[in-house]
PADOZA-878013 format. One line per 5 residues: number of its first residue (from 1); their letters; for each residue x, y, z of C-alpha. Coordinates in steps of 0.5 Angstrom, whole numbers, padded with zeros to 4 digits. Layout:
REM PADOZA-878013
NUM = A = X:Y:Z; ...
***
This chain:
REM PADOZA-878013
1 = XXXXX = -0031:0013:-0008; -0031:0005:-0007; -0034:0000:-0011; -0041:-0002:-0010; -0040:-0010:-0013
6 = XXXXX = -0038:-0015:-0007; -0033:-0018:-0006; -0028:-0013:-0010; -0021:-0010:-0007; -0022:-0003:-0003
11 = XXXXX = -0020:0003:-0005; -0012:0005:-0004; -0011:0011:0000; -0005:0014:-0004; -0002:0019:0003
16 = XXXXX = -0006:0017:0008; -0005:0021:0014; -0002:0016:0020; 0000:0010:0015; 0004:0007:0020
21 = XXXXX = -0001:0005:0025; -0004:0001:0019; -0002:-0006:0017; -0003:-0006:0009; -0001:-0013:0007
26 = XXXXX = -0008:-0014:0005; -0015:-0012:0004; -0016:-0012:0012; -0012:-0005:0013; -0012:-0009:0021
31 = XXXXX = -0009:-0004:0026; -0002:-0004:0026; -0002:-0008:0033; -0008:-0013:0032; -0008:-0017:0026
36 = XXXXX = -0013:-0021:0023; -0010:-0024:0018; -0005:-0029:0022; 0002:-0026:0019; 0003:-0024:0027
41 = XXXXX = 0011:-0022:0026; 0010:-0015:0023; 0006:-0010:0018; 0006:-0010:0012; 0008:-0001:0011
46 = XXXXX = 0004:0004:0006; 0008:0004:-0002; 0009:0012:0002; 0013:0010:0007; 0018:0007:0004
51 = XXXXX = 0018:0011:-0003; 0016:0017:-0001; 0009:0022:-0003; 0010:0021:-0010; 0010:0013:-0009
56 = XXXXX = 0005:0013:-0015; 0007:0017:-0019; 0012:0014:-0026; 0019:0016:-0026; 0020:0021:-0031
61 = XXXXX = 0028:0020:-0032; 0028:0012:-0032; 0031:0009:-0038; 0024:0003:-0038; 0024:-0003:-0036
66 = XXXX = 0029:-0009:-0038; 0034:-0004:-0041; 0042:-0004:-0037; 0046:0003:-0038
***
């Protein structure tokens, strides 16, 4: 489903299926090899790559934020 008013962000695939052939840096998601948005030194990398599948999901054990052991 994507958002009918101009100009809003598109929406953000949760796991998609090749992010790295992507770059996610802005709304362009431009291939990872032919980015528009002038940034030419590397793609930015999917939530998914870096923190794992369940990158969304909140953190059941966390203390909350701004809280020290």
């Amino acid at each position: 489903m994507r958002s009918s008013i101009p100009g809003t962000a598109k929406k953000f695939p949760l796991n998609p299926r090749h992010p790295e052939r992507i770059c996610w840096g802005c709304d362009k998601y431009c291939p990872a090899l032919d980015m528009a948005c002038g940034n030419g030194s590397s793609r930015t990398q999917h939530p998914a790559e870096i923190f794992g599948d369940d990158w969304y999901e909140p953190d059941v054990d966390a203390d909350g934020p701004g809280r020290d052991g």
